[in-house]
N, C-alpha and C positions, 0 to 999 in steps of 0.2 A: 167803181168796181165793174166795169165791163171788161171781158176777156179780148174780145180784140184789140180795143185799146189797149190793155194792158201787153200782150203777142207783140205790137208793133211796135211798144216804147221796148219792149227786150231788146228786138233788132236790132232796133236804134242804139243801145246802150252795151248793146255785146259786139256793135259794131257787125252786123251781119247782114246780106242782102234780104232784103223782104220775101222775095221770095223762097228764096233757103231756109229759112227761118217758118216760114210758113210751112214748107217739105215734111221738118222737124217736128213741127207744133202736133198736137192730138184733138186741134179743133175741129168742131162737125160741121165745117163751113165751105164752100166752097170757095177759091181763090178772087174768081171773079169778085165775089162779094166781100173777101177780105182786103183787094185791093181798092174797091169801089171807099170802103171805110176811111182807107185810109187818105185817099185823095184828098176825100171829101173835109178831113179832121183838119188836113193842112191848110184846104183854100178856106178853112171857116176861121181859121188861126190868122193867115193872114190876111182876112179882108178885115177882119178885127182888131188888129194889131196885137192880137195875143202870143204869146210866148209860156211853154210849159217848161219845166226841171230839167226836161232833158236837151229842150232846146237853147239853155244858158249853158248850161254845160258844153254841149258843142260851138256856140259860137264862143266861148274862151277858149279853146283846142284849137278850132281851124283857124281861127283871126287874131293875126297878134292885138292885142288889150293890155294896157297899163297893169299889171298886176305886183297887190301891195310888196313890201320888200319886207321879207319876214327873218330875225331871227332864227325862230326856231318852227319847227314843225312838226306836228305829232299829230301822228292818224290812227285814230282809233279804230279798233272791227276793222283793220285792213284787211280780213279774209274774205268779207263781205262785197267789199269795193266792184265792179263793174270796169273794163276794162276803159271806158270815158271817166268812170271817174278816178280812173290811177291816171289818163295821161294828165287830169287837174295837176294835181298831185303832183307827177315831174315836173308839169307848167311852175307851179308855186314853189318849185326846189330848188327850181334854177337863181 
């Protein structure tokens, strides 16, 4: 539950530039330091070979991956969805 974390996976997930995003936000933070954050979350991501929710979501969108071959498909709380997770969504419909 950290608020910049949480600002930067929005971005991420509304599909928005970080700093735009930050423009919008109503954090009492300065920029410097919200991008310092964010660097930082990535290189600790990848010197560890971790991956967060939002970062499976994008590499299924941006790189083609085997995806299963479904019948049928039913999305629940689609008013919900995040605009990465509607392109899943098309990916799987296809």
């Amino acid at each position: 539950d950290n608020a910049i974390l949480n600002e930067i996976n929005l971005a991420r997930i509304k599909g928005l530039d970080l700093k735009a995003h930050y423009n919008q936000s109503s954090l009492d933070i300065e920029w410097f330091h919200f991008e310092y954050v964010e660097r930082a979350y990535r290189q600790y991501k990848g010197e560890n070979g971790l991956l967060d929710f939002t970062d499976l979501l994008e590499m299924i969108v941006q790189e083609p991956h085997p995806l299963p071959r479904l019948d049928a498909l039913i999305v629940d709380e689609s008013q919900d969805l995040s605009r990465l997770q509607w392109q899943l969504v098309k990916e799987l419909a296809k």
